[in-house]
C-alpha positions in Angstrom: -27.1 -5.3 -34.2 -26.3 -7.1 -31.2 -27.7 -6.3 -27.7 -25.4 -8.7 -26.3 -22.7 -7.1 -27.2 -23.6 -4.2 -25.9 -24.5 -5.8 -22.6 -20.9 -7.6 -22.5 -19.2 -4.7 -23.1 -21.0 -2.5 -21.0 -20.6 -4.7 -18.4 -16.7 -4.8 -19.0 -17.1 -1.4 -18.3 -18.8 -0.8 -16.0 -17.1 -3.2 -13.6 -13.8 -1.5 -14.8 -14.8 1.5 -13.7 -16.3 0.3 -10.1 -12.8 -0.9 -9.6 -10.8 2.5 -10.1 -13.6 4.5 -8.1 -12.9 1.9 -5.9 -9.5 1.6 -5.2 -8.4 4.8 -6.1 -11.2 7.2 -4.2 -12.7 4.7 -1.3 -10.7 5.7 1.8 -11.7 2.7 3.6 -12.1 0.3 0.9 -8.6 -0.4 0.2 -8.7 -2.1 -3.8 -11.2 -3.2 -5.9 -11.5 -6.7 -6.5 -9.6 -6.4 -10.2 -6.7 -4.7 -8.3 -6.1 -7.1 -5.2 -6.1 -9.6 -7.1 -3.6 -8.1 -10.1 -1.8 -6.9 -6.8 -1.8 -10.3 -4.6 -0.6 -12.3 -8.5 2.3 -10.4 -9.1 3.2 -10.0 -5.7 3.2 -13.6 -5.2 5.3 -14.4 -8.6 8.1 -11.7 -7.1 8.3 -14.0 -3.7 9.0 -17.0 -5.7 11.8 -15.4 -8.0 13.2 -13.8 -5.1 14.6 -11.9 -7.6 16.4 -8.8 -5.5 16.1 -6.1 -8.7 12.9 -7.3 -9.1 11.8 -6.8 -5.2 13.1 -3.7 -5.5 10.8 -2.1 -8.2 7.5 -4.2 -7.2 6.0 -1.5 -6.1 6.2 0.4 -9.3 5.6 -2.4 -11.2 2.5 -3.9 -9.4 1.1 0.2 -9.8 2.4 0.0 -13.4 0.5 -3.4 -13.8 -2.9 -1.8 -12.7 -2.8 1.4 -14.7 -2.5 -0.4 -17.7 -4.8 -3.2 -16.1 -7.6 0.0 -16.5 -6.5 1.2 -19.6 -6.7 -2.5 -21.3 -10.3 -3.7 -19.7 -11.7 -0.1 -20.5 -10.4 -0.5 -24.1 -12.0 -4.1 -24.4 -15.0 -3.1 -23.0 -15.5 -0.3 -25.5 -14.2 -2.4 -28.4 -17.1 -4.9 -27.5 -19.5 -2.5 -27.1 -19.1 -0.9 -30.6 -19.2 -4.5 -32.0 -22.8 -4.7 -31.7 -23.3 -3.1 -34.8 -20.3 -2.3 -37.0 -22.6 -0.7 -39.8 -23.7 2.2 -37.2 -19.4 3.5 -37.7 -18.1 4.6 -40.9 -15.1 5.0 -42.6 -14.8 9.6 -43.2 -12.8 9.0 -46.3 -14.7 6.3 -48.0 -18.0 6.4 -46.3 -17.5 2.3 -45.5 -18.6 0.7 -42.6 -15.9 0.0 -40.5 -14.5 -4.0 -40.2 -13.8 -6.1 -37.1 -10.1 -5.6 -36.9 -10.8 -1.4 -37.2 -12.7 -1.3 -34.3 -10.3 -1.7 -31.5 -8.4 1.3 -33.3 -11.7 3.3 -33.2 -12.6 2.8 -29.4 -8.8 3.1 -28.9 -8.7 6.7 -30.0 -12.4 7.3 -28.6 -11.2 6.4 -25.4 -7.4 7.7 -25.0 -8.0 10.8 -27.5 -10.6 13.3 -28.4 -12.2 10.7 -30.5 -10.8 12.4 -33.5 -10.2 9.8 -36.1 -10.8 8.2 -39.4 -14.1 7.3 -38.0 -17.2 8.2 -37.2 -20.3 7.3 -35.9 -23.6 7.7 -37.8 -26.7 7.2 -35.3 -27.6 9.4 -32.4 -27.2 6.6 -29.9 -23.4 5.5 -31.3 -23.0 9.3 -31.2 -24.2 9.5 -27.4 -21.8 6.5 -26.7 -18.8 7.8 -28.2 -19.2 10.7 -26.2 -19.8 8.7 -23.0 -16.5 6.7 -24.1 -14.3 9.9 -24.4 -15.8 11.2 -20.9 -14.7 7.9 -19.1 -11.0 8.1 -20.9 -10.8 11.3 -19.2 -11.9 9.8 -15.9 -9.2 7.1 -16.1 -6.8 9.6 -17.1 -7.7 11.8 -14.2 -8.2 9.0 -11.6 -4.7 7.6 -12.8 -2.8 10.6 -12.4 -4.0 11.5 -8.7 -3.5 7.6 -7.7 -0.1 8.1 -8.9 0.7 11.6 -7.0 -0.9 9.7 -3.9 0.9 6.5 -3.6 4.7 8.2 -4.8 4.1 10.8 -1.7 2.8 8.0 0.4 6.1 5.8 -0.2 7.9 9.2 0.3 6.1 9.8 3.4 6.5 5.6 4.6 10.5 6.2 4.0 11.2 9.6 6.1 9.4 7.6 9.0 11.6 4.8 9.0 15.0 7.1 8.4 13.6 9.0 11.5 13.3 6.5 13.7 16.3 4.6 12.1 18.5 8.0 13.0 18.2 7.6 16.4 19.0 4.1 16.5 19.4 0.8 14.1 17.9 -1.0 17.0 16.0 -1.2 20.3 18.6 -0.9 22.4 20.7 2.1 20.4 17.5 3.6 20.4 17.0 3.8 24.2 20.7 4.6 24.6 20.1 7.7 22.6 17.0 8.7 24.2 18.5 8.5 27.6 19.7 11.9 29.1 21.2 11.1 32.1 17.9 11.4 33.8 15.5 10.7 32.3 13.9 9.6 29.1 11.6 12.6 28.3 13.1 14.4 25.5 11.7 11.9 23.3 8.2 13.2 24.4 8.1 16.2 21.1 9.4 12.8 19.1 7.3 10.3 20.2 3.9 12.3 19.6 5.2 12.8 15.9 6.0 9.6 15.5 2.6 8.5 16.2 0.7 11.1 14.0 3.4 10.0 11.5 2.0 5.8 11.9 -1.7 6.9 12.0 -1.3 9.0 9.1 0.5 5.8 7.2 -2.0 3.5 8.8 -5.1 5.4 7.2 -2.7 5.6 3.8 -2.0 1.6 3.7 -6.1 1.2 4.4 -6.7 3.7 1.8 -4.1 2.2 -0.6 -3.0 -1.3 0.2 -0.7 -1.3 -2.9 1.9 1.0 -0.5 2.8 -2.8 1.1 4.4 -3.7 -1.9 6.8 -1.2 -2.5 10.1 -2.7 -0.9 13.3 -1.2 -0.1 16.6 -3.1 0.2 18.0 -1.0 2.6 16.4 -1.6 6.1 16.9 2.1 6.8 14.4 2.8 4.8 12.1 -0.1 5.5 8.6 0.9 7.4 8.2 -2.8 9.4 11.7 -2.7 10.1 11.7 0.8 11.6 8.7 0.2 13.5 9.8 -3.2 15.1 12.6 -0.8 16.2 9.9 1.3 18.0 7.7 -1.3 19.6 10.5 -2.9 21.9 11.5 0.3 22.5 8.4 1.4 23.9 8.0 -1.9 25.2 11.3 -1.3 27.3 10.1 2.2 28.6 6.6 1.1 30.0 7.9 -2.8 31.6 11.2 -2.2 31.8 11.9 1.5 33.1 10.7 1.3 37.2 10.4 4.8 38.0 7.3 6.2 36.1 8.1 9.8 36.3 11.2 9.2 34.0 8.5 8.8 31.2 5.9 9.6 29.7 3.3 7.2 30.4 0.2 8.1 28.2 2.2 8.9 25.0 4.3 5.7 25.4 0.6 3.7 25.7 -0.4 5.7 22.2 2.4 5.1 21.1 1.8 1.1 21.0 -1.7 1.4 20.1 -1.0 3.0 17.1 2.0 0.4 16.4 -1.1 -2.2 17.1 -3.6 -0.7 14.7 -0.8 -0.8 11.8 0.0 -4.2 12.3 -3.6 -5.0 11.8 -4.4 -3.2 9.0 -0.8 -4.4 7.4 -2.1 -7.7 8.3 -5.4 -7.1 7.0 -4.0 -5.7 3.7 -1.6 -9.2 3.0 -4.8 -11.4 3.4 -3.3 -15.3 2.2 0.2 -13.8 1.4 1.0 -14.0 5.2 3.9 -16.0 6.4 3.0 -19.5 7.6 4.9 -19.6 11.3 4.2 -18.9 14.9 7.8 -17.8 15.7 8.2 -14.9 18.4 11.1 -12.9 17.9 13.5 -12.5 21.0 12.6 -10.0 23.4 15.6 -7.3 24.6 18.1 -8.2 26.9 18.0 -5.8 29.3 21.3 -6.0 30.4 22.6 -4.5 27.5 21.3 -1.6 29.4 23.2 -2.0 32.3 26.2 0.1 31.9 23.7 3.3 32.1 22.3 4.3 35.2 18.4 3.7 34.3 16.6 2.2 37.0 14.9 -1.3 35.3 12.7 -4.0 36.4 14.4 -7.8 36.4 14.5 -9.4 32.7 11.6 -11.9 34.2 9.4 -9.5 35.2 10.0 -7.7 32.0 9.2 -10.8 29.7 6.4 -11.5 31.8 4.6 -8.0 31.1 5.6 -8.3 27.3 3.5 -11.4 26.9 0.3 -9.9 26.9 1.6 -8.5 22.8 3.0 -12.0 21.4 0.8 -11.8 18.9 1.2 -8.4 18.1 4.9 -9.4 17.7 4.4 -12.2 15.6 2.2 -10.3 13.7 5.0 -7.9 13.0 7.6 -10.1 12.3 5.0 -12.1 10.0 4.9 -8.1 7.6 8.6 -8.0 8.6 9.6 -11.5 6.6 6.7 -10.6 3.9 8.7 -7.1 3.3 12.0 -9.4 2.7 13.6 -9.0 6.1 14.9 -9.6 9.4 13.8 -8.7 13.2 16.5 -5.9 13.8 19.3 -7.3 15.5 19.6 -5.8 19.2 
């Protein structure tokens, strides 16, 4: 008998389990430390391939990664455990203790079945701890499945955002184009207050589950950063740029960029030391491209001049922008 066997692979466990609780039920405690890390690794390894087929499936791959990340440390940990006393499990057909390279079968099928098997254990406390063993299989099992059904309708979610902002325009200016009536610019008011519950909801999802970063989509249509770049100068446009107030809607445009804000810093948050190295701004609209429409805007100068006061917001988006493999949208 071995106590620190049983202490190792308890331990195993223990912290195993810590992790999924953590990451997978912890609103505000994004991963566990297991999982950002397994997360950050692969994540960094896909940069440096730049590998297009493989950007494109990271973000079933890195969730792939982690289930099975569970699965294998829960099965170690339980295989370790057992060790501490291989007479204490015996063999149903021959009544032999079982041998070294039988155990990881045994807590295998204690941990991913019923715990029916060629085995069994013969003392009360192995008893107790098989039992224990089966429970927390049907935790993982349990835990996996919703993590799953979570991050699939999160990406879901993360994609009809950026195709609705994307159908209104590819870019700032399109964007503003299409909003503009004639008048004025408040038939976007119904869109923009969806738009926002829409980035607080994905805010609180990418806090909740920073794995939904990694999941990367080819087509900017479908890309959240790009889509919201897309936004921000828009919005930027309709509070510094637009003169007459009344044509807008001055509170929900302000929400509007606070919400934009708050992603950017919890996207930001989420990358930790995977951010982009560079204090490039990108380009600010040229409002001139404007001019053939009669809306009433400031002077490009006194435009840029209001817009400073978010640099860094901008840089911070661009940074999520050229971690998510692409561009500033062209205006």
């Amino acid at each position: 008998m071995s106590y620190i066997l049983y202490l190792l692979g308890a331990i195993v466990i223990l912290l195993t389990m810590l992790d999924i609780i953590w990451t997978t039920l912890w609103v505000d405690g994004g991963a566990g430390w297991f999982t950002d890390r397994l997360t950050t690794t692969v994540w960094k390894w896909i940069l440096k391939t730049n590998n297009k087929f493989l950007l494109n499936i990271s973000g079933a791959l890195i969730l792939t990664l982690t289930l099975f990340g569970w699965f294998f440390l829960l099965w170690l940990g339980a295989t370790i455990f057992f060790a501490g006393d291989l007479d204490a499990i015996v063999n149903t057909s021959t009544n032999e203790a079982i041998t070294w390279y039988q155990l990881p079968y045994f807590s295998g099928f204690t941990l991913f079945t019923l715990g029916i098997g060629d085995f069994t254990p013969q003392t009360t406390f192995f008893q107790i701890a098989t039992a224990l063993t089966s429970g927390i299989g049907m935790l993982l099992i349990t835990f996996g499945a919703s993590y799953i059904l979570s991050i699939v309708s999160a990406v879901v979610e993360k994609r009809t955002f950026a195709r609705n902002i994307m159908g209104i325009g590819e870019n700032s200016t399109q964007f503003l184009l299409d909003a503009w009536n004639g008048e004025d610019f408040h038939q976007l008011d119904d869109i923009l207050s969806d738009l926002n519950s829409q980035i607080t909801q994905l805010t609180q999802q990418i806090q909740a589950f920073p794995l939904l970063q990694y999941y990367h989509s080819e087509n900017k249509e479908k890309t959240t950063t790009v889509a919201m770049a897309v936004l921000y100068e828009a919005v930027g446009v309709l509070r510094f740029g637009v003169k007459d107030k009344k044509l807008i809607n001055t509170i929900l445009i302000r929400a509007t960029q606070k919400s934009i804000h708050n992603f950017v810093e919890t996207s930001i948050n989420g990358y930790g030391d995977l951010l982009v190295d560079f204090e490039e701004v990108p380009s600010k609209i040229d409002l001139s491209n404007l001019s053939q429409t009669n809306i009433p805007l400031t002077s490009q100068a006194e435009y840029s001049e209001e817009m400073k006061q978010f640099e860094n917001h901008r840089k911070d988006l661009l940074k999520i922008i050229k971690i998510d493999n692409h561009d500033w949208p062209n205006e």
